[in-house]
C-alpha positions as CSV (number, residue, x, y, z in Angstrom):
1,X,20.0,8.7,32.9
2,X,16.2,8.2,33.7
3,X,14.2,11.4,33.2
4,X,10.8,11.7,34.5
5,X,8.2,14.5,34.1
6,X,10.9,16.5,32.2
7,X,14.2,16.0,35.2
8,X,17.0,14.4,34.8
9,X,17.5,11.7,37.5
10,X,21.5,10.5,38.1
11,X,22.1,6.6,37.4
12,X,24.4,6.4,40.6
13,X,21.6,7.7,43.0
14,X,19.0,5.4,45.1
15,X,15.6,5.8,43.6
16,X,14.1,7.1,47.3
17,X,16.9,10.1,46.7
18,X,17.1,11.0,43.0
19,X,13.0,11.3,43.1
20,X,13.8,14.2,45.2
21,X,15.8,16.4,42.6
22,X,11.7,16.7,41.5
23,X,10.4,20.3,42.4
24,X,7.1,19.5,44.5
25,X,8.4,16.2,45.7
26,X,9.9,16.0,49.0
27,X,11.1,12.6,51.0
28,X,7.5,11.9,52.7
29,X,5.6,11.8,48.9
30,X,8.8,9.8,47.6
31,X,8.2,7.1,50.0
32,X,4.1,7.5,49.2
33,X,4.5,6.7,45.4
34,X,7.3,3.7,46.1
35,X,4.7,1.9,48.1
36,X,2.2,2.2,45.6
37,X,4.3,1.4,42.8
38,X,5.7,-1.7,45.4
39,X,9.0,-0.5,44.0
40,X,11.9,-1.3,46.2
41,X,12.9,2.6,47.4
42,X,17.0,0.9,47.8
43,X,17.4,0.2,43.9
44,X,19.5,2.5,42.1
45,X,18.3,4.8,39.5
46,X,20.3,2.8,36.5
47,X,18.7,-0.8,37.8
48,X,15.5,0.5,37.6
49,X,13.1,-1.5,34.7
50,X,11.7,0.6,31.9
51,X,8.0,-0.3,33.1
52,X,8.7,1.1,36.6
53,X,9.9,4.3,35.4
54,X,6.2,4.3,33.6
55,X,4.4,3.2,37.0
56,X,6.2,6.3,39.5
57,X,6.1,8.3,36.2
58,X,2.3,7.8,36.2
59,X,1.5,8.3,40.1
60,X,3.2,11.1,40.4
61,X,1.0,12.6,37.2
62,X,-2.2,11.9,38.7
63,X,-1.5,12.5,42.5
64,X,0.9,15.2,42.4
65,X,1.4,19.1,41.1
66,X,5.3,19.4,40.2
67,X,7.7,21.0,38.2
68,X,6.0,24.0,36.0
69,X,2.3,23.6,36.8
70,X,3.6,23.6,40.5
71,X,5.3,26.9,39.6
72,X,3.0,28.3,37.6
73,X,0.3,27.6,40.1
74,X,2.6,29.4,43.1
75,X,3.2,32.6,40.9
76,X,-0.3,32.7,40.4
77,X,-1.4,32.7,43.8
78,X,1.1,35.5,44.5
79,X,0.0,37.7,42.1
80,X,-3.4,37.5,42.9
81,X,-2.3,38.2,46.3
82,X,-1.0,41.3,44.8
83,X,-3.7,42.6,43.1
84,X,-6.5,42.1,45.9
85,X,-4.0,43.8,47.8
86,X,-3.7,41.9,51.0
87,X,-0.7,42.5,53.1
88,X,0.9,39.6,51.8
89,X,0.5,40.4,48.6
90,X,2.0,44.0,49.4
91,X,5.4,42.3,51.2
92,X,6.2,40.2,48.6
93,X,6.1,43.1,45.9
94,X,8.3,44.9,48.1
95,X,10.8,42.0,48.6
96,X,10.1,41.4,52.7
97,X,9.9,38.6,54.5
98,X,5.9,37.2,53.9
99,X,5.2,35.4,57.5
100,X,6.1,38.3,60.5
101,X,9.4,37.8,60.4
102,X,11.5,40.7,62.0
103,X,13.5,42.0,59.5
104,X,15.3,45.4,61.8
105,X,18.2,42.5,62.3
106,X,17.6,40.0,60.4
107,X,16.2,38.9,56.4
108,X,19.8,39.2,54.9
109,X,18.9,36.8,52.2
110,X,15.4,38.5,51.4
111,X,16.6,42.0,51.4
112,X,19.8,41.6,50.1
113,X,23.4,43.2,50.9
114,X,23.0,46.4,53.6
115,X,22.9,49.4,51.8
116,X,24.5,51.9,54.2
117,X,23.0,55.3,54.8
118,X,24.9,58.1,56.4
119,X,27.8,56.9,57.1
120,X,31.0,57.7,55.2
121,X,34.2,55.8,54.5
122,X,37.2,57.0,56.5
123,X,38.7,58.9,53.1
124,X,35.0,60.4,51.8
125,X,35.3,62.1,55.3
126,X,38.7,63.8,54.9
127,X,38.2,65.0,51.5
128,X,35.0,67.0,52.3
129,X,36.7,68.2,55.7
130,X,40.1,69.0,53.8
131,X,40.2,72.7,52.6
132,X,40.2,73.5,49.1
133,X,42.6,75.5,48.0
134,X,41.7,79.4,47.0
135,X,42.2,80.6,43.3
């Protein structure tokens, strides 16, 4: 297995695939750093030379944020979004949808399972209507 800036890239893979398993690189700034390594993006990860693994290992350091400073740099931004205490910063401390999405039918996956409120199950109802018996 190939590993560049810290990931672990498959050996069965095409290069122009596996350099998307990289967190800040999408398929766009894959095909950017092939050409300008002139590496052929159809080669598989495992047929790839030692000094080509150096050349896209050193483009992507100088051109691109990924992996933990890319992280690092995102969490940063939101918590100084938080403590200037912009609207943004206010929905994503409160777990909402950031970008005016509605969120009365929708943002399951944001605001997690629905929590219910005031309504019973069918047997929570008849206990509290049965009558207790009197001592």
């Amino acid at each position: 297995m190939a590993r560049i800036v810290g990931v672990n890239l498959p050996d069965q893979k095409r290069i122009e695939y596996a350099l998307t398993l990289i967190y800040g690189i999408g398929f766009s700034n894959v095909k950017k750093i092939l050409k300008e390594t002139h590496i052929d993006p159809h080669k598989k990860v495992k047929e790839l030379k030692e000094e080509e693994l150096k050349k896209i290992q050193q483009v992507m350091e100088s051109l691109y944020k990924v992996e933990g400073n890319l992280k690092e740099e995102i969490t940063d931004n939101i918590k100084r979004l938080r403590e200037i205490g912009t609207y943004r910063g206010m929905r994503h401390s409160r777990n909402l949808p950031v970008r005016g999405q509605r969120t009365k039918s929708n943002a399951r996956t944001k605001r997690g399972k629905r929590k219910t409120v005031g309504a019973l199950k069918k047997e929570d109802a008849a206990k509290l209507t049965q009558p207790t018996a009197a001592k």
